[in-house]
RONUSE-745341 format. One line per field, with one value per atom (N, C-alpha, C): residue number from 1; atom name; x, y, z. Coordinates in steps of 0.1 Angstrom, whole numbers. Last residue first. Example, Ala and Ser with C-alpha at 12.3 -4.5 7.8 and 13.67 -1.06 7.14 Angstrom:
2
pos	(2,2,2,1,1,1)
site	(N,CA,C,N,CA,C)
x	(128,137,129,132,123,132)
y	(-22,-11,0,-57,-45,-33)
z	(71,71,79,78,78,78)
END
This chain:
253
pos	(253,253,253,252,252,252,251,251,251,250,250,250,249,249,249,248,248,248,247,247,247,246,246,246,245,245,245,244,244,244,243,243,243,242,242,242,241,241,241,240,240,240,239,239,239,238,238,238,237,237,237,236,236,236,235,235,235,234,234,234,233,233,233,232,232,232,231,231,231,230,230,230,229,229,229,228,228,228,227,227,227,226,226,226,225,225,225,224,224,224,223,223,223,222,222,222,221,221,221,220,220,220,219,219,219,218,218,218,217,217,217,216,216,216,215,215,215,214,214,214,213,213,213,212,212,212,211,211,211,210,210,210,209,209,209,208,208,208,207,207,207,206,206,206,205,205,205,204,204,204,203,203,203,202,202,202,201,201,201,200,200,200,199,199,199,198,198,198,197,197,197,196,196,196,195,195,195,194,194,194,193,193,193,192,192,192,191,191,191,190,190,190,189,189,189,188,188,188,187,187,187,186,186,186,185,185,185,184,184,184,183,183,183,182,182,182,181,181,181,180,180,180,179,179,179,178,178,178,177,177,177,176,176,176,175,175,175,174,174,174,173,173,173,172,172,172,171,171,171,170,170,170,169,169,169,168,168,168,167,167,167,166,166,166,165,165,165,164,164,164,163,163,163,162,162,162,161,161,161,160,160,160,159,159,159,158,158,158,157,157,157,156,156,156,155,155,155,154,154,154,153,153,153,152,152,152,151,151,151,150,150,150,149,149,149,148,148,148,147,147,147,146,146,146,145,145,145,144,144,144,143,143,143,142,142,142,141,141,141,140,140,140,139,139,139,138,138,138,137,137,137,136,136,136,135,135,135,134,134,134,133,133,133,132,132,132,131,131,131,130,130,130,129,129,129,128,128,128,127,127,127,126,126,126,125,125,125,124,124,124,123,123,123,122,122,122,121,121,121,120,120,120,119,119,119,118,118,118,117,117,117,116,116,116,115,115,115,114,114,114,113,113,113,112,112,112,111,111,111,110,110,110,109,109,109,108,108,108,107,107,107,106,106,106,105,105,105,104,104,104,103,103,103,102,102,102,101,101,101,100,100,100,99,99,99,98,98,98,97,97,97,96,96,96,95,95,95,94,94,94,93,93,93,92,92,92,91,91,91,90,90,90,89,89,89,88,88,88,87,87,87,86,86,86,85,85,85,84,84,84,83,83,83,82,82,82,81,81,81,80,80,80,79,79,79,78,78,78,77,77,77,76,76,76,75,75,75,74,74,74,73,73,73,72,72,72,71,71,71,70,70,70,69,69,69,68,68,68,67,67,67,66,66,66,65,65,65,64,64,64,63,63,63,62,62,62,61,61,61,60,60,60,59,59,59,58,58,58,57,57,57,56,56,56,55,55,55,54,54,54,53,53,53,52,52,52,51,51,51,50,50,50,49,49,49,48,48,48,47,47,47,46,46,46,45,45,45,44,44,44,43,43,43,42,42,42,41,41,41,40,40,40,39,39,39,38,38,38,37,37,37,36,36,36,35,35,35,34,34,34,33,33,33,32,32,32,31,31,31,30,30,30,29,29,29,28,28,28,27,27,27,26,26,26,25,25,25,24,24,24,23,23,23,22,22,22,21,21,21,20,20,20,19,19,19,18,18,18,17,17,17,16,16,16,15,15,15,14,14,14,13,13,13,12,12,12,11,11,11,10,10,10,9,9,9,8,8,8,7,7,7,6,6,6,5,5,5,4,4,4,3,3,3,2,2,2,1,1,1)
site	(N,CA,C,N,CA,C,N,CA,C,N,CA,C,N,CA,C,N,CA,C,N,CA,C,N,CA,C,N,CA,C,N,CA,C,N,CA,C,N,CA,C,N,CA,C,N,CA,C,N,CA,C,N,CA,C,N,CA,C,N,CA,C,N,CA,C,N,CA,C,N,CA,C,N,CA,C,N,CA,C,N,CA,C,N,CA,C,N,CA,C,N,CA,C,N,CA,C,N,CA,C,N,CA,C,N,CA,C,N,CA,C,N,CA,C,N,CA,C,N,CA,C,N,CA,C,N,CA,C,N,CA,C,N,CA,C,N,CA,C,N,CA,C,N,CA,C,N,CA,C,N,CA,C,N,CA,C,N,CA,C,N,CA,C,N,CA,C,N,CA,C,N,CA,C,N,CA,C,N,CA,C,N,CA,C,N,CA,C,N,CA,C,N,CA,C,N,CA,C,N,CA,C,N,CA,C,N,CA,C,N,CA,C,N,CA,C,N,CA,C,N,CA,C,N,CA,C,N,CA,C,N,CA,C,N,CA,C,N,CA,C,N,CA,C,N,CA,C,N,CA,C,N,CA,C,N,CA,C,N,CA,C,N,CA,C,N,CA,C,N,CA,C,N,CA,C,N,CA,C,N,CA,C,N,CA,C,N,CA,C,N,CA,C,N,CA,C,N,CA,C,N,CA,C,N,CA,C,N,CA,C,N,CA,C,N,CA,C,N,CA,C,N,CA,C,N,CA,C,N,CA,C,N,CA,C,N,CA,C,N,CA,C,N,CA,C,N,CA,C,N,CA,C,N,CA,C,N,CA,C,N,CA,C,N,CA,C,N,CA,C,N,CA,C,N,CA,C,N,CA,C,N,CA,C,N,CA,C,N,CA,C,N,CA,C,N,CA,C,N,CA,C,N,CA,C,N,CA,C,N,CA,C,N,CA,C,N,CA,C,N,CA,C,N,CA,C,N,CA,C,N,CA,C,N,CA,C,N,CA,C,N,CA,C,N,CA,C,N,CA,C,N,CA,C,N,CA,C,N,CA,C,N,CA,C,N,CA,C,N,CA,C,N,CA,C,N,CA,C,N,CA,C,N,CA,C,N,CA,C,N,CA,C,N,CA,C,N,CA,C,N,CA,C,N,CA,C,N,CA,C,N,CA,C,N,CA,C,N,CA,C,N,CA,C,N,CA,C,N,CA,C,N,CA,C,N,CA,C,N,CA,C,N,CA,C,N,CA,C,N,CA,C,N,CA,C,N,CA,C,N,CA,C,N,CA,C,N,CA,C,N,CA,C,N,CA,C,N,CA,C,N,CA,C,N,CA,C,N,CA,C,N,CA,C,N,CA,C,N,CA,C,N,CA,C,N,CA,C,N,CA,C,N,CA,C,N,CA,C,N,CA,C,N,CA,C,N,CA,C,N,CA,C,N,CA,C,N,CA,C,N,CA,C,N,CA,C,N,CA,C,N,CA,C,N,CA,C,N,CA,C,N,CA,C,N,CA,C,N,CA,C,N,CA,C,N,CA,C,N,CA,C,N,CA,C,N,CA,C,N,CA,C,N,CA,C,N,CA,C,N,CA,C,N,CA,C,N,CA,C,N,CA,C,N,CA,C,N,CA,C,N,CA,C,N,CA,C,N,CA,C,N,CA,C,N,CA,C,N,CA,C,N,CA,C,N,CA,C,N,CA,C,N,CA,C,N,CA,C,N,CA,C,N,CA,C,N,CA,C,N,CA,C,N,CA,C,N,CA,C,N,CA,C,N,CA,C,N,CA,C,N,CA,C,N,CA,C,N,CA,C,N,CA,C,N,CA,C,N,CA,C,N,CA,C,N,CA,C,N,CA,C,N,CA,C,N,CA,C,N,CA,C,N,CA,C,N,CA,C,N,CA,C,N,CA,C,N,CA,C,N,CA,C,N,CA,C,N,CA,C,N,CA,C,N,CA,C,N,CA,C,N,CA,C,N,CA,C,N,CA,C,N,CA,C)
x	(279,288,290,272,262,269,293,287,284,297,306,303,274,272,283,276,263,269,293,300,291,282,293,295,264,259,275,285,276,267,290,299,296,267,276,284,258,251,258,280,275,268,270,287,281,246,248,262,257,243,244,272,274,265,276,263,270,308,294,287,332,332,312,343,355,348,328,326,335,333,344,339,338,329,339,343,347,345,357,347,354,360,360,349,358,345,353,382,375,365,394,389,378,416,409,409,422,423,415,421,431,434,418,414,428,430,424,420,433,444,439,412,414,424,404,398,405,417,422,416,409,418,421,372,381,397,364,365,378,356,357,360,345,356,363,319,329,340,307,310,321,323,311,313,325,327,319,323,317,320,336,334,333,328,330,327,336,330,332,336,340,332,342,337,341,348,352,344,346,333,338,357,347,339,388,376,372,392,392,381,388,399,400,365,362,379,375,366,362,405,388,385,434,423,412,441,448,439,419,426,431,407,417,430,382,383,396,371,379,385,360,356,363,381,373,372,375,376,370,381,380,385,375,383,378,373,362,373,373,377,372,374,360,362,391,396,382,377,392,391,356,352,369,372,359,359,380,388,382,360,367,374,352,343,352,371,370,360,370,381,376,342,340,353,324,340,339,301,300,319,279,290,298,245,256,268,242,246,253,208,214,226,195,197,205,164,179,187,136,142,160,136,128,132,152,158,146,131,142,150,113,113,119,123,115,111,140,142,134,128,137,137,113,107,114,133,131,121,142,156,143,120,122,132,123,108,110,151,140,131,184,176,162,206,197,184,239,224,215,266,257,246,280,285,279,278,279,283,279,265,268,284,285,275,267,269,273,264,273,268,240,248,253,243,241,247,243,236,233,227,236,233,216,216,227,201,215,220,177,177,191,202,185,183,214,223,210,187,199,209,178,171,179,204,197,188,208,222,215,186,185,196,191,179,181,212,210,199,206,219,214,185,182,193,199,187,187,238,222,212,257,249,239,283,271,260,307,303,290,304,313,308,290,290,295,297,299,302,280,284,289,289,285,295,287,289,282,292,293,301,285,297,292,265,267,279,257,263,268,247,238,243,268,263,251,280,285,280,257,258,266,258,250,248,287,286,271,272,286,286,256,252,265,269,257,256,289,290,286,266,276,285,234,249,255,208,217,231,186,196,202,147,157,170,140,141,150,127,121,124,145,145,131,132,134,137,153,144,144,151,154,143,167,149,161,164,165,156,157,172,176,130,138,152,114,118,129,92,93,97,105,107,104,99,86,92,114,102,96,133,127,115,141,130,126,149,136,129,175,165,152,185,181,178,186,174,177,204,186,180,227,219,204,231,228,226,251,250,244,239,248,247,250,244,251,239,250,242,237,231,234,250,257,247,242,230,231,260,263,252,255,265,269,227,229,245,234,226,228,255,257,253,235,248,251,218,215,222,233,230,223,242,252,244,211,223,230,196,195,201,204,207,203,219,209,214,225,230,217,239,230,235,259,263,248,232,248,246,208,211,230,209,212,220,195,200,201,201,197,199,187,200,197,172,185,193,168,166,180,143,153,151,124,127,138,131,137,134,113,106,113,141,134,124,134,147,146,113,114,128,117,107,108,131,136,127,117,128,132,96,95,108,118,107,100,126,135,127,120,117,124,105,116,107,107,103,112,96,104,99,82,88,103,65,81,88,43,47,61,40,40,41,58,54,55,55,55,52,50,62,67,29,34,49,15,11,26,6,16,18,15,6,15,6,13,8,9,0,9)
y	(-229,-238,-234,-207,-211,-223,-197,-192,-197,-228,-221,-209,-220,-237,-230,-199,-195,-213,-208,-193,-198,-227,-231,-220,-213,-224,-228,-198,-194,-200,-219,-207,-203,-228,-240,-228,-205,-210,-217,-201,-190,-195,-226,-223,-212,-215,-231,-224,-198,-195,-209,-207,-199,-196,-238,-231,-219,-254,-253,-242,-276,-259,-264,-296,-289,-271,-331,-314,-307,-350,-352,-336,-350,-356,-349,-342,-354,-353,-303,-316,-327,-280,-294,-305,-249,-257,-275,-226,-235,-243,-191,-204,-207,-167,-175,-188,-138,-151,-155,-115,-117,-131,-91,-103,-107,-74,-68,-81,-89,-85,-75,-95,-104,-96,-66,-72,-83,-74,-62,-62,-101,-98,-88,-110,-99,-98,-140,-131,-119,-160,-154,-145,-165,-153,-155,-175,-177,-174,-172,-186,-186,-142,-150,-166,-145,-138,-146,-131,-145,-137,-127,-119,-136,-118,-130,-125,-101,-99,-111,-106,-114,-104,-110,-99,-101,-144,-134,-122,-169,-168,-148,-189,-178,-171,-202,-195,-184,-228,-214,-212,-254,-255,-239,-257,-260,-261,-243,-233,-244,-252,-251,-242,-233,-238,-243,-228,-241,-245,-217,-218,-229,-219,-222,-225,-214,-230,-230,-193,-195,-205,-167,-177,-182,-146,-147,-166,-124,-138,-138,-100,-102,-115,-93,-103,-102,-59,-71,-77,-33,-48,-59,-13,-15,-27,-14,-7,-7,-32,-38,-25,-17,-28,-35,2,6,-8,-16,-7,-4,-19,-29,-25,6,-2,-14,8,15,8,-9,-12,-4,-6,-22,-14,19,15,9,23,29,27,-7,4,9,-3,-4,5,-26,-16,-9,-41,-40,-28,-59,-49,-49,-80,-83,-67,-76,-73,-75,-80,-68,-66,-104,-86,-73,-125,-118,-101,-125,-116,-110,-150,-152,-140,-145,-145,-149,-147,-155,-155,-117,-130,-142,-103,-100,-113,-105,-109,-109,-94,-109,-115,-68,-77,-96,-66,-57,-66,-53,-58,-52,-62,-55,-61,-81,-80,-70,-57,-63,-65,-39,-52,-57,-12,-11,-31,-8,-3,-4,-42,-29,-24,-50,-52,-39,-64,-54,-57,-73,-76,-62,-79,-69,-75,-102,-80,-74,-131,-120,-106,-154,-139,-132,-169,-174,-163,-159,-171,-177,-142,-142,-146,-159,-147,-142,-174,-182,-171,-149,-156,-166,-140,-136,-142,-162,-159,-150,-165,-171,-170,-136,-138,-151,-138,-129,-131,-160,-167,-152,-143,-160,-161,-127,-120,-135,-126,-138,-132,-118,-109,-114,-110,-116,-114,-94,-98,-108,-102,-97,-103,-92,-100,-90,-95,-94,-98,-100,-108,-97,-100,-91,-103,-101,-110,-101,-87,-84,-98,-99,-103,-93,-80,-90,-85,-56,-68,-75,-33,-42,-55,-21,-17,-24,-38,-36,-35,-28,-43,-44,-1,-6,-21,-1,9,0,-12,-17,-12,7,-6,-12,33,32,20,22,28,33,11,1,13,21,28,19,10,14,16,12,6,16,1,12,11,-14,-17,-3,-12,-16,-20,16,6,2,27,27,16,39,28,26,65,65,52,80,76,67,112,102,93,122,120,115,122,132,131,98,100,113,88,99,101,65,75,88,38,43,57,33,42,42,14,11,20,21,7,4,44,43,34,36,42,44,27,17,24,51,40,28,70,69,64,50,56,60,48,44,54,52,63,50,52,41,48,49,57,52,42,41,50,70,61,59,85,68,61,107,99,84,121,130,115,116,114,111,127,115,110,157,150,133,158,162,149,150,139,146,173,157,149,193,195,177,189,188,187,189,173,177,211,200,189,221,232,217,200,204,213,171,186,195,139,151,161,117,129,138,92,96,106,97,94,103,82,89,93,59,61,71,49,56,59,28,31,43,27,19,23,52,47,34,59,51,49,94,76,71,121,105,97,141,129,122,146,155,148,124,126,133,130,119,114,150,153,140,143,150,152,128,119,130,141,132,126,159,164,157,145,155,157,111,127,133,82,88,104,57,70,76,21,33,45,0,8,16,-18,-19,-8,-7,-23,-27,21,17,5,43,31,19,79,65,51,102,95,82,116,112,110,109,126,125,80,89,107,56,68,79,25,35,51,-12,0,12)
z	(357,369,381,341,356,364,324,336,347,310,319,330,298,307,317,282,295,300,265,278,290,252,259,269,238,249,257,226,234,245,207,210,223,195,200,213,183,191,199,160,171,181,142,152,163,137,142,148,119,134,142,101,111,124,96,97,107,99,102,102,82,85,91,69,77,83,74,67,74,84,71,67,124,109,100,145,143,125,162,156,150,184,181,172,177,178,174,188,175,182,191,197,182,199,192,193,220,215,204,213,226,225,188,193,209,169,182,195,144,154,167,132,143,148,116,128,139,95,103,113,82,91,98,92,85,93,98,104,97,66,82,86,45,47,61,43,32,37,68,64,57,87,77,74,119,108,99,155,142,130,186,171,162,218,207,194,246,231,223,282,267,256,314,308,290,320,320,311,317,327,329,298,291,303,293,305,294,267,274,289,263,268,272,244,259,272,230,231,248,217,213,226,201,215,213,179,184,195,151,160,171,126,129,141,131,127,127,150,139,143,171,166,149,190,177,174,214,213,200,239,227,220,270,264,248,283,276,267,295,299,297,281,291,295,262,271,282,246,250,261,235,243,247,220,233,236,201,205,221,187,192,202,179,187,199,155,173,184,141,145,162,136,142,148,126,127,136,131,115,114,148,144,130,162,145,152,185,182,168,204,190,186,226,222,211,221,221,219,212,230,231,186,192,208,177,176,181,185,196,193,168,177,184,153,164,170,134,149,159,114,115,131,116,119,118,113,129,128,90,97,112,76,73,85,80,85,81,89,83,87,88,103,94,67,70,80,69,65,69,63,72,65,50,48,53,73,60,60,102,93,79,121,112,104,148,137,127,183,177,159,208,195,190,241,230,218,261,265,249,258,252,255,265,276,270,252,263,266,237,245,258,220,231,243,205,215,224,189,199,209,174,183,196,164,174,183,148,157,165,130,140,149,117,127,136,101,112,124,86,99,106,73,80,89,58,69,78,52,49,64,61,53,50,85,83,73,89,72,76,123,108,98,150,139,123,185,172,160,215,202,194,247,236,226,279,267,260,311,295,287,341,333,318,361,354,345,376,384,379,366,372,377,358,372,376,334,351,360,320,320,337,315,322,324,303,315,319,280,288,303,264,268,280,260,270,275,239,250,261,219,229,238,216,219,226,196,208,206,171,178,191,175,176,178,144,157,163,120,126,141,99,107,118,70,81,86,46,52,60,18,31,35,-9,-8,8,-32,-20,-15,-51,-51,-39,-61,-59,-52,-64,-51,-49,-85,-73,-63,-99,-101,-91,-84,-95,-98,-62,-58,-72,-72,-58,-57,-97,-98,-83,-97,-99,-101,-87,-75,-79,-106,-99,-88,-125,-132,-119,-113,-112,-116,-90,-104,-103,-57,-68,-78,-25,-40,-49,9,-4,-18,44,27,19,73,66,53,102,93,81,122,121,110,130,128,131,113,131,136,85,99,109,87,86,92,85,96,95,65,78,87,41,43,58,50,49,52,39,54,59,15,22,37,0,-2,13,-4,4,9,-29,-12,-6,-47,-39,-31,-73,-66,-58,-80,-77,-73,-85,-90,-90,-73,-77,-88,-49,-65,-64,-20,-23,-41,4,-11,-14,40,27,14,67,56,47,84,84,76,113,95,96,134,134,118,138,132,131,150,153,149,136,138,150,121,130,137,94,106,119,85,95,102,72,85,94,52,65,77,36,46,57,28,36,42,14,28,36,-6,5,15,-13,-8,-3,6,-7,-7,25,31,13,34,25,25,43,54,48,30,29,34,35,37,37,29,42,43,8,13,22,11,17,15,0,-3,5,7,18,15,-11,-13,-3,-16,-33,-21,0,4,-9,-6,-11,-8,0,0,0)
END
């Protein structure tokens, strides 16, 4: 369904417009992302690109024949999606994990880009008491109506933090005394041979790739998932889950 006067389409929670997207910045709608037609010009452009910024909401330049196959051509050089969940501040999130007494377990997820491994790595970091997921705002599946019903829901109570630089982030969570642990098939420890009962971030990287090298080097360790069988690799939401039921068994001992 299509409100033409609004510049909204309200099923697919797209905002296109200069005036509908700004009123819904002012608004605070949470956006996930934005399009912005390549080589435009506007009094409008620079104070936008600003606000989005200052925002952390990522932006991606298309042509005008693949911004006109998202809006039907009326979108005057922008077109804006909201997010269906509000994200958080892993700098807020930490500080309040401490003062209520508990360990910080924070996931982070690299190059995750399938809505399906996003949803059920949430539903499962849910279920076993993850404070927060971390996900960059660029290279990441999109948190939309497909990823939150994979989930079960859980990305509607699970807190959530885009970072617009994983390196700093990472960076914030080493100096808030948090073990940085990457999950990787290569490593010499398994995972039942670490203490995980410590203040931890666990970083998952993709199936294909794993974990981005300029990333592992912030890592403290890396840990493997012992296995028997002839497949040399598992279901990242599957691995993530193994990962995790292991911290919370080691918590509650």
């Amino acid at each position: 369904m299509m409100n033409k006067n609004s510049g909204v389409r309200k099923l697919e929670n797209i905002i296109y417009g200069v005036h509908p997207v700004t009123e819904a910045i002012q608004a605070g709608r949470e956006l996930e992302k934005v399009i912005i037609q390549q080589n435009i010009h506007g009094e409008w452009l620079p104070e936008i690109r600003k606000i989005l910024g200052q925002l952390k909401v990522p932006v991606q330049y298309l042509p005008i024949n693949a911004m006109n196959r998202i809006s039907r051509g009326n979108h005057q050089g922008i077109i804006a999606f909201l997010s269906p969940i509000q994200f958080q501040s892993i700098e807020a999130i930490i500080p309040a994990v401490y003062e209520s007494g508990e360990s910080p377990l924070i996931l982070v997820l690299d190059r995750i880009t399938d809505v399906r491994n996003m949803g059920a790595i949430a539903r499962t970091a849910e279920c076993l008491g993850v404070h927060a997921l971390v996900i960059p705002a660029r290279g990441s599946a999109q948190i939309n109506a497909d990823t939150i019903k994979t989930s079960s829901g859980a990305l509607m109570n699970i807190p959530v933090a885009r970072s617009m630089n994983l390196k700093l982030t990472l960076i914030f969570l080493k100096e808030s005394g948090l073990k940085i642990i990457a999950a990787s098939e290569k490593a010499e420890k398994s995972i039942w041979q670490m203490n995980l009962t410590d203040p931890l971030a666990l970083i998952i990287g993709s199936e294909e790739s794993g974990i981005s090298p300029e990333y592992l080097r912030f890592c403290d360790e890396k840990a493997m998932i012992p296995m028997q069988g002839q497949v040399a690799s598992l279901n990242v939401s599957v691995a993530a889950g193994m990962f995790l039921y292991e911290v919370t068994r080691q918590r509650k001992l």
